[in-house]
Structures are given as structure tokens and as C-alpha cells.
C-alpha positions in Angstrom: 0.0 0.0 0.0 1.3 3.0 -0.7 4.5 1.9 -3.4 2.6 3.0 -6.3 3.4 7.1 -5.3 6.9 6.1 -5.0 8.8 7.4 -8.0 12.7 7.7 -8.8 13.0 10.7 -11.3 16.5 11.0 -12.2 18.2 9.8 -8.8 15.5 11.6 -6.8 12.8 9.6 -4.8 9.7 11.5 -5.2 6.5 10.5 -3.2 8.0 9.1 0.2 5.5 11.6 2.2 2.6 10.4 -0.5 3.2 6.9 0.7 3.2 7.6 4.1 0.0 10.5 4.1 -1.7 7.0 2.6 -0.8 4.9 5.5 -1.4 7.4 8.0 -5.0 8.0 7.0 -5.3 4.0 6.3 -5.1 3.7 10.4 -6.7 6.7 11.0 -10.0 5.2 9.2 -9.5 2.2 11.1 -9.5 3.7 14.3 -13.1 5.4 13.3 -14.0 1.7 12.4 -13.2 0.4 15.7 -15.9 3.4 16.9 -12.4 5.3 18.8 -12.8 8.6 17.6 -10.5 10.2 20.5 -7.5 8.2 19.0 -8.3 8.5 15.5 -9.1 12.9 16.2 -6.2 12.9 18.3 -3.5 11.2 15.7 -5.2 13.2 12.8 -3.6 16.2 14.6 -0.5 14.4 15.0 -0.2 14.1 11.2 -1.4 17.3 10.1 1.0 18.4 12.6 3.7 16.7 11.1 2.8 17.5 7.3 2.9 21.0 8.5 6.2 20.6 10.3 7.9 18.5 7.2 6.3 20.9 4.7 8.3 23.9 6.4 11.5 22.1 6.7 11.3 21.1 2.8 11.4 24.5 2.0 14.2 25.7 4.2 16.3 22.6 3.0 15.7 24.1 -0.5 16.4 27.2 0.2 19.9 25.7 1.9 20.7 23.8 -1.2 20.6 26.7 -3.6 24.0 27.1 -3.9 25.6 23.8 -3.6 23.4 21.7 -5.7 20.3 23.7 -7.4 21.9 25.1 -10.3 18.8 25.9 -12.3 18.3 28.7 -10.5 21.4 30.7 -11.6 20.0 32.8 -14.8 22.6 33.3 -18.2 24.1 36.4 -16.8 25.0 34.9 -13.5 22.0 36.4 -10.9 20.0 34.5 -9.0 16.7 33.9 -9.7 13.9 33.4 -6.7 11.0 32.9 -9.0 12.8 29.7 -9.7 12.0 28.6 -7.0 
């Protein structure tokens, strides 16, 4: 469950939070199966919590790796270039 998000798109893994979002709400729905709707409210937090948290971090990574490995962003005259972003 969850392996068919996973792509690898020229060395990069793509889809790793995908699979895992997938899982996540796969017990979460459980837990409203087994009528435990404190649990399942409680760890719905946790993840949005989480995908908030990872989301944020993602973009300061990117903004980290500008320089050393992102050269995409670096326009024909030599100036970066945010909107590449």
C-alpha cells in the first residue's frame, strides 16, 4: 500500500511523504472503524502536525541547497533567480 506514489525521477525519490500521508489516514479510518474517535481525532492532529512541520522544513532545505546543488536557479548572466523557485 502506498508503493505506487513512489517514483525515482533521475536519482530523486519522489512520493515518500505520499506513501506515508496513505498509511497514515489507512489507520486513522481504522481507528473510526473500531468506533475510537478520540484516537483516531487525536492522531489526525499528530499528522497534520507533522505534514505542516515536514512541509516547512522542505522548503528551508531548498532554500539551503541553492547554492551547492540547485543550479537551475542561476540565470545566463549569473543572478539568481527566486521565481525559480
Amino acid at each position: 500500500m502506498g508503493a505506487g506514489v513512489i517514483l525515482n525521477q533521475r536519482g530523486h525519490v519522489k512520493g515518500v511523504t505520499s506513501a506515508a500521508v496513505i498509511w497514515a489516514l489507512a489507520t486513522i479510518g481504522c481507528y473510526v472503524g473500531m468506533e475510537r474517535f478520540t484516537e483516531s481525532f487525536v492522531l489526525t492532529l499528530v499528522v497534520l502536525f507533522v505534514l505542516i512541520f515536514v512541509q516547512a522544513l522542505e522548503t528551508n532545505v531548498k532554500k539551503l541547497r541553492i547554492g551547492m546543488y540547485n543550479h537551475d536557479v542561476i540565470t545566463e548572466n549569473h543572478k539568481f533567480d527566486e521565481e525559480s523557485l
